[in-house]
Backbone bond lengths (Angstrom), bond angles and torsions (degrees), N, CA, C in turn:
res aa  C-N    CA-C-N  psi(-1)  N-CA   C-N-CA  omega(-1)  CA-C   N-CA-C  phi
1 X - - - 1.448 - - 1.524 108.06 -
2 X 1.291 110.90 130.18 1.449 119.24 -178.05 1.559 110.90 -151.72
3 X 1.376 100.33 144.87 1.621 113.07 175.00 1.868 98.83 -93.69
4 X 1.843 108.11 114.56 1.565 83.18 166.60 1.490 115.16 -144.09
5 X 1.000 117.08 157.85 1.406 128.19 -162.32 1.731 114.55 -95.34
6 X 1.571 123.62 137.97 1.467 122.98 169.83 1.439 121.09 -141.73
7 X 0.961 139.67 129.02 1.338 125.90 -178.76 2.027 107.26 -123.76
8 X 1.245 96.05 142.93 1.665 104.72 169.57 1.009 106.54 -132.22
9 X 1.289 131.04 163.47 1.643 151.56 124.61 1.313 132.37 -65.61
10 X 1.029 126.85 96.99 1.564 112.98 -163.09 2.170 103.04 -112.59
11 X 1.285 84.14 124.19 1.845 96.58 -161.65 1.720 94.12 -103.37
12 X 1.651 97.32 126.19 1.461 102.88 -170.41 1.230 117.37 -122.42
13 X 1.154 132.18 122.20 1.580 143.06 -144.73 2.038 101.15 -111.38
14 X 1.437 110.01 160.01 1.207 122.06 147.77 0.869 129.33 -112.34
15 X 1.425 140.72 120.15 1.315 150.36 -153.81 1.891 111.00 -77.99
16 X 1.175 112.96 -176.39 1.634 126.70 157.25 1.353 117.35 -60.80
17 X 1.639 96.43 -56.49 1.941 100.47 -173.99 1.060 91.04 -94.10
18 X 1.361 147.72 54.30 1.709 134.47 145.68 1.382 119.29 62.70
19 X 1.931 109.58 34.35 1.461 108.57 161.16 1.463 104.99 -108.34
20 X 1.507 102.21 -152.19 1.550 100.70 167.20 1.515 96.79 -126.77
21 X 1.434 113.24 177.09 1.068 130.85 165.85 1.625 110.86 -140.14
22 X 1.367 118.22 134.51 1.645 129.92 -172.71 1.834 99.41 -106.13
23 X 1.393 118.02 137.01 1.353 124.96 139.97 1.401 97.83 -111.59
24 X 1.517 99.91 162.23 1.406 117.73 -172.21 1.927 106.69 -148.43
25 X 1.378 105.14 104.20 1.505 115.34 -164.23 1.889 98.02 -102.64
26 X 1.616 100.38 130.28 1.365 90.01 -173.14 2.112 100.55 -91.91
27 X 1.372 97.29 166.39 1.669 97.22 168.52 1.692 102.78 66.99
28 X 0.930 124.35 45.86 1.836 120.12 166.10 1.458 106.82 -60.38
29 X 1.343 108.81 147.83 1.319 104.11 165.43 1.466 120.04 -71.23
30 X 1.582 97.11 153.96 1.289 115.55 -177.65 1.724 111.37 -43.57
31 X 1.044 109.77 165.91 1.905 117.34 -171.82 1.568 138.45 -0.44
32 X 1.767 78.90 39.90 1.776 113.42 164.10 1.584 112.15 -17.25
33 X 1.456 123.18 118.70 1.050 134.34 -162.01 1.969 110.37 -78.75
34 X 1.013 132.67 118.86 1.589 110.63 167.58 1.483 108.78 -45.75
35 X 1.262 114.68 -50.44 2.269 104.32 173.87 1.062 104.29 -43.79
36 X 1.604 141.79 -51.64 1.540 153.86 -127.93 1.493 70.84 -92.16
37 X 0.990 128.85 -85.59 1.964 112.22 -161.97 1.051 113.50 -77.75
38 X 1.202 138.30 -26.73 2.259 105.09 163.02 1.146 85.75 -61.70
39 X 1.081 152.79 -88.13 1.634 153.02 -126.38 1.993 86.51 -44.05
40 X 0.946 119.53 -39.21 1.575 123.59 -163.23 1.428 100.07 -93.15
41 X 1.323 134.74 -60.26 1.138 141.21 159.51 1.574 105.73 -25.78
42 X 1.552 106.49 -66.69 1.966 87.12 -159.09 1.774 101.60 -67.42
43 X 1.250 121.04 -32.05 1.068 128.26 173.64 1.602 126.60 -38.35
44 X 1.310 101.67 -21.31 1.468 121.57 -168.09 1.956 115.94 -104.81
45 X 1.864 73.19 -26.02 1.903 91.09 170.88 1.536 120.04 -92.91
46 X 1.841 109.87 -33.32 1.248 119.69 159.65 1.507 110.64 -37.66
47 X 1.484 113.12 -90.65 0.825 131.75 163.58 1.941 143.74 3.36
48 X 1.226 89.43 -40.17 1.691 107.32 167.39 1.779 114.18 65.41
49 X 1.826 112.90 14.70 1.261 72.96 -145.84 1.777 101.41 -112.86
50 X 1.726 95.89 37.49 1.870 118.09 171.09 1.621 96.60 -108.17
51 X 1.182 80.29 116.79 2.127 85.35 156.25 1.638 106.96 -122.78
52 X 1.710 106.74 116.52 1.531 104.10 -167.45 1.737 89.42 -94.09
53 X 1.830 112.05 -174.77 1.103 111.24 158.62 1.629 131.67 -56.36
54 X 1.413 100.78 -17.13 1.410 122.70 176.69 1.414 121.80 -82.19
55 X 1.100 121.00 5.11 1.581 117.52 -156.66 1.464 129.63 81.34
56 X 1.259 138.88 147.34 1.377 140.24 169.69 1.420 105.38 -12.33
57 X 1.572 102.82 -173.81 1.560 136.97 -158.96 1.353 85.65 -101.45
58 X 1.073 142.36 126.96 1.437 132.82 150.52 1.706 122.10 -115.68
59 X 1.221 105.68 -5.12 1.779 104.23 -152.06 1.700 96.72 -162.08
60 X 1.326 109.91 152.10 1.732 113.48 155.56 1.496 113.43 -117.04
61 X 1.359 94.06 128.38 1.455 95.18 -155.38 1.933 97.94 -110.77
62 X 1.046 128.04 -9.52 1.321 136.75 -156.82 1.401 111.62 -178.61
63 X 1.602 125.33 140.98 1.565 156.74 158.12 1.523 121.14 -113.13
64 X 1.178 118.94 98.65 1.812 94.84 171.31 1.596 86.78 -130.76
65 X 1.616 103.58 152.37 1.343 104.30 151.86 1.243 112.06 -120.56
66 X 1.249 116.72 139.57 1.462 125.58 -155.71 1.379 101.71 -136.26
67 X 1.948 109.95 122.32 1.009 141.72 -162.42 1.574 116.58 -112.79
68 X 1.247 114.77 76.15 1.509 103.25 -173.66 2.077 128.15 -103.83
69 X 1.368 117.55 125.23 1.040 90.68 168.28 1.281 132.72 -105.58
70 X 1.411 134.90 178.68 1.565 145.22 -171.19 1.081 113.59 -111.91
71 X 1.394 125.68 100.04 1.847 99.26 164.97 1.779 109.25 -99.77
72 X 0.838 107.84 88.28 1.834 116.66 170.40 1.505 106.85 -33.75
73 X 1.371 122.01 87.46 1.349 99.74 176.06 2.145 128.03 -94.14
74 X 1.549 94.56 -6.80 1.341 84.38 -178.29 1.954 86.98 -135.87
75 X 1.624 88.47 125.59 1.772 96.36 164.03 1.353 122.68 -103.01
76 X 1.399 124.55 128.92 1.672 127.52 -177.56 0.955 118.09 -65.29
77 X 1.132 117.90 143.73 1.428 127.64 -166.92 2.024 99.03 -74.77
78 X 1.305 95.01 139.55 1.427 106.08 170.11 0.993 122.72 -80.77
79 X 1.591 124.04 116.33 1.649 126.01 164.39 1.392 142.37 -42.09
């Protein structure tokens, strides 16, 4: 049994054909700037160098950082 902790950033794009596309980076640094990710974001759309099923990077469409915890409450017994 364990209490445990994870955090991501998950950076959300608009595509060519008008979907989205999500990366999701685990461990961001601590008090991640909104500049600090467009600055990374457009960089990533500049750049060219995602081709989704949808077409290129075109847009930033979404930022969350997402903080979740676990409390594990029952562990299986080992064989």
């Amino acid at each position: 049994m364990a209490l445990s902790s994870t955090k991501v950033v998950r950076l959300t794009f608009t595509t060519a054909g008008g979907k989205t596309f999500a990366i999701t980076i685990d461990n961001p640094k601590e008090n991640l700037q909104l500049t600090e990710a467009m600055a990374a974001m457009n960089s990533l759309i500049s750049s060219d160098i995602f081709l989704t099923p949808s077409g290129a990077l075109t847009g930033v469409r979404d930022i969350k950082v997402i903080d979740t915890t676990t409390n594990d409450l029952y562990d299986p017994p080992q064989a």
